[in-house]
Every structure is written in structure tokens, then in C-alpha cells.
C-alpha positions as CSV (number, residue, x, y, z in Angstrom):
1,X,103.6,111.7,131.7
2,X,104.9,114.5,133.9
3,X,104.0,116.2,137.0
4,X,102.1,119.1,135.0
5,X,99.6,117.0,134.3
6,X,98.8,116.0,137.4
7,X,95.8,117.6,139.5
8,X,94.0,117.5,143.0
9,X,91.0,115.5,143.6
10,X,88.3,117.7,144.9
11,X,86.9,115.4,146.9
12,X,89.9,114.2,148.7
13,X,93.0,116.1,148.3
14,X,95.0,113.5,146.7
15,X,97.1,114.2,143.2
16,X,96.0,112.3,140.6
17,X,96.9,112.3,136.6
18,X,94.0,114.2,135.1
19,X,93.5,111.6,132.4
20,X,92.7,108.9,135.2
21,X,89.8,111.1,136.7
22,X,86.0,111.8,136.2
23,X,84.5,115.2,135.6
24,X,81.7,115.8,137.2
25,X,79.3,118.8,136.0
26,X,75.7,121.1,136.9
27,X,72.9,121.2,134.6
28,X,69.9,122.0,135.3
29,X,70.7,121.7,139.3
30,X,71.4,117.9,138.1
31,X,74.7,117.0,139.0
32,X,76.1,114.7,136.0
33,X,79.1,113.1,135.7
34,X,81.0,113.4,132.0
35,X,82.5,110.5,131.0
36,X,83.8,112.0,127.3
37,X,85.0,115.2,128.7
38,X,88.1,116.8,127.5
39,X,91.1,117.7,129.8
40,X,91.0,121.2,129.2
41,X,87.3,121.1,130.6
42,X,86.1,122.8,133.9
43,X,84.3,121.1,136.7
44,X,84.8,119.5,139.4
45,X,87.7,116.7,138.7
46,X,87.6,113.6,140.9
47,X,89.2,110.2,141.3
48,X,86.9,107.4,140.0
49,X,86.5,105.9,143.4
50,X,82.8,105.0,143.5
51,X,83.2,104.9,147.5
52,X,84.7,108.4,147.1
53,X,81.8,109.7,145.1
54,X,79.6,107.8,147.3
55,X,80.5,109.4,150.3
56,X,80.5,113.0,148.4
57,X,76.7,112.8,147.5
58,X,76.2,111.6,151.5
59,X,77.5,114.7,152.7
60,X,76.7,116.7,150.3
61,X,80.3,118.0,148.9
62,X,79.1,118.7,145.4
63,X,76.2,120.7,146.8
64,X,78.8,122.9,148.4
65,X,82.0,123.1,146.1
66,X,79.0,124.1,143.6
67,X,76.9,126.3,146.0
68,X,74.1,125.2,145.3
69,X,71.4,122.7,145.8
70,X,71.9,119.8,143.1
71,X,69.3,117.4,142.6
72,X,71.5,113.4,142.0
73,X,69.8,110.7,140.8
74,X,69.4,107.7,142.5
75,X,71.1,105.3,140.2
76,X,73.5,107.9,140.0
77,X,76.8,105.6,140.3
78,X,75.4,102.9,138.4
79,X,75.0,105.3,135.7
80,X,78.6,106.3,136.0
81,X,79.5,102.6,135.7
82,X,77.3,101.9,132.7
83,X,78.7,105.1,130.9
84,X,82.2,104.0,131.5
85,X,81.6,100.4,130.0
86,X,79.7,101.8,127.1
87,X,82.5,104.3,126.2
88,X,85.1,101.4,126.4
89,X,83.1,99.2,124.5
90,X,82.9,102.2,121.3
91,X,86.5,102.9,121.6
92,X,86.9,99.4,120.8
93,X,84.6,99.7,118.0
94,X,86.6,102.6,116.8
95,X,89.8,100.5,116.7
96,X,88.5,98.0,114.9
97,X,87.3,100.5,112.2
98,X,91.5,102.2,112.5
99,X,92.6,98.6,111.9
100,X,94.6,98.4,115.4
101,X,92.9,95.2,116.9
102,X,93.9,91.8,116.4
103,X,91.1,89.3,117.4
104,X,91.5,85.7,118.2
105,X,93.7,83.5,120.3
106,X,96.2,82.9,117.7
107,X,96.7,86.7,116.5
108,X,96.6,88.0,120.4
109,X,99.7,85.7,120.8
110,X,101.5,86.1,117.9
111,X,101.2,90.3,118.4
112,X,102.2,89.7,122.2
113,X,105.1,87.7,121.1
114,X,106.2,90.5,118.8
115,X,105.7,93.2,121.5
116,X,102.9,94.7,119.2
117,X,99.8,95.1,121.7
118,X,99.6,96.7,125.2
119,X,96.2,95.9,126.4
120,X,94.2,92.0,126.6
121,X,90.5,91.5,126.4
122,X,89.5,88.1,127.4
123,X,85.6,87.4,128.2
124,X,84.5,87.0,131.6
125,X,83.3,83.8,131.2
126,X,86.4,82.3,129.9
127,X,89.1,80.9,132.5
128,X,90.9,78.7,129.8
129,X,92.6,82.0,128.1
130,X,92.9,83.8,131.3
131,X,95.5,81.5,132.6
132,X,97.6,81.1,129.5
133,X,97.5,85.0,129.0
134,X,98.6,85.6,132.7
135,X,101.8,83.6,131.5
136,X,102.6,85.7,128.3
137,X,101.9,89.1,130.4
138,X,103.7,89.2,134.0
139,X,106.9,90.6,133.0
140,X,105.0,93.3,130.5
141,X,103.4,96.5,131.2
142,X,100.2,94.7,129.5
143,X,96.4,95.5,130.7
144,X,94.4,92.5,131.0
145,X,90.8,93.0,131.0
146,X,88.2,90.6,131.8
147,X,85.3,92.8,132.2
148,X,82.9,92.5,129.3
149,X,81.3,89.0,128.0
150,X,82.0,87.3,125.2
151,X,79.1,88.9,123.6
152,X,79.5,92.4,125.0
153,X,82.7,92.6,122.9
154,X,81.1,90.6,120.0
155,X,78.5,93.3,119.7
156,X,80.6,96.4,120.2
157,X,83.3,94.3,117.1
158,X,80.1,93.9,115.0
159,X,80.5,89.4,115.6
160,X,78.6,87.4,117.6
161,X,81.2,86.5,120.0
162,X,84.6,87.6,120.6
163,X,86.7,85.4,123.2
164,X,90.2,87.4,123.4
165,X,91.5,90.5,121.7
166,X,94.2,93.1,121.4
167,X,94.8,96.3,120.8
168,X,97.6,97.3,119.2
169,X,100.3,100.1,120.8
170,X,99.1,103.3,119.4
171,X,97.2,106.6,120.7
172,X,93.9,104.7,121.3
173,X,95.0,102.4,123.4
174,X,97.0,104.8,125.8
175,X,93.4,106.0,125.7
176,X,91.5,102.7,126.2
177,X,94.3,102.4,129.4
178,X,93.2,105.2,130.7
179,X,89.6,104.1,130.7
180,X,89.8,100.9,132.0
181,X,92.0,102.4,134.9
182,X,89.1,104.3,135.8
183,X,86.6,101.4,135.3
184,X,88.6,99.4,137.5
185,X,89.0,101.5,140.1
186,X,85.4,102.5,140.3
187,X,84.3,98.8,140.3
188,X,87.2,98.0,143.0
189,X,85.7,100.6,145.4
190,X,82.8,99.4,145.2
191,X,84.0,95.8,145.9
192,X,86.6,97.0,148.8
193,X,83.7,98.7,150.5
């Protein structure tokens, strides 16, 4: 990615890639943050640090890059959080339906021995697959997720429950990357702070 896509937070100053940050919108003198929004969109563009945000709605920095009052809601965050998890967890529906997931212990490892897959979804509650995955994926630029439940990705699959997973190298999973950066370092704020 090169240097043209790459923006300022307006919260903080720093320069971030624009496909790593949230959008975050008036409507009605409701502030709302856009989770689907396109890059050529206009708003105010932020890093997806919930202690960032946080702070923001404390002293009222939306309220004045805006001018004007907003009213925020106050499960505001969470809602960010939830809308994030729910937009990974369609994407991976998606996938499925474009053929580029391969489900199950023995097709993740078979695809990550022949380079084929750039991002890992193993359930939370699993520590078993965790470990031998951590193996197969230090020396790789592979994301390994362990954010959703065995059932979360189940459900969003169409099965009952889905223990690992991988999406194969393609368009959609540069995209899925990009979501779970921001996931991550929303829910990392939030554990840092």
C-alpha cells in the first residue's frame, strides 16, 4: 500500500492507512460510527482505538470538529464493537458462498502448507489448535484470530460449530485483515486502559 493512502486521525494527529480506520458520521445530531463505509466517504476518520474514541466523547471533540451539539449514546462503544464483530462474521459468510474458505483442521493445514491462506480462525474456547497453529504461522505474515466461539463461526458458516478455518489469499481476505486489525485494536484499547 503506499503513502497516498494514508490519512490523519482526527482525533490524534497520527497517520494511519485509511482502510485501518473508523468513520464516524451526524445524523440526526446522533453521532454514529460507520462500520461499512467506503473510502471515498466523508466524515470524520479515526483510528479504532476505543480509549481514543473514549476520551473524544469525554471532551467533546466530535461536538466541536462537527460544530455542533451531538447527542452519543451510551452504549456507544459497545455498539462499535458489536458492529465490527457482526460485519466480520458476514464477510465470512460471504466467503464461504465465493468458495475461498477451507474449514477444518485438516484442510487449514494442508492450505497453510501450500501457502494458500493468509488469515486463521480458531474458536476461543479451543487451546488444542491454538498451539499447533502458533507453530505453522511464526515465520508467515498469517492473522490468527481467536475472537469468535465455536458457534459464533458455526452460525455465520451456516454449521453448528466450526473449530478452525481459513480463508484463502484473495481480495476478501485483504479485506477481512483489515477488519480484524481494527477489531483488535479497538478490543486492545480497551484492555490496555
Amino acid at each position: 500500500m503506499d503513502e497516498k493512502h494514508k490519512i490523519a486521525c482526527s482525533l490524534t494527529g497520527n497517520i494511519f492507512y485509511i482502510k485501518e480506520m473508523l468513520l464516524f458520521k451526524e445524523m440526526n445530531n446522533i453521532l454514529i460510527c460507520d462500520v461499512n463505509a467506503k473510502l471515498n466517504e466523508k466524515g470524520i476518520w479515526c483510528n479504532p482505538s476505543r480509549c481514543d474514541i473514549e476520551k473524544a466523547i469525554r471532551n467533546q471533540a466530535f461536538d466541536k470538529i462537527l460544530n455542533k451539539r451531538l447527542n452519543i449514546l451510551n452504549y456507544f462503544t459497545e455498539s462499535i464493537e458489536s458492529n465490527l464483530k457482526l460485519k466480520i462474521l458476514n464477510l465470512l459468510g460471504l466467503c464461504k458462498k465465493a468458495g475461498l474458505l477451507e474449514i477444518g483442521y485438516d484442510k487449514v493445514v494442508k492450505s497453510l502448507n501450500n501457502n494458500n491462506i493468509d488469515v486463521v480462525l480458531i474458536a476461543k474456547e479451543d487451546e488444542k489448535l491454538n498451539n499447533i497453529f502458533l507453530k505453522k504461522i511464526e515465520e508467515r505474515k498469517i492473522l490468527l484470530d481467536k475472537t469468535f466461539s465455536r458457534a459464533d463461526i458455526g452460525k455465520a458458516l451456516g454449521y453448528k460449530n466450526v473449530l478452525c478455518m481459513g480463508i484463502v489469499i484473495s481480495n476478501m481476505s485483504e479485506k477481512l485483515k483489515a477488519d480484524f486489525y481494527k477489531l483488535m485494536r479497538f478490543q486492545l484499547s480497551k484492555i490496555i486502559n
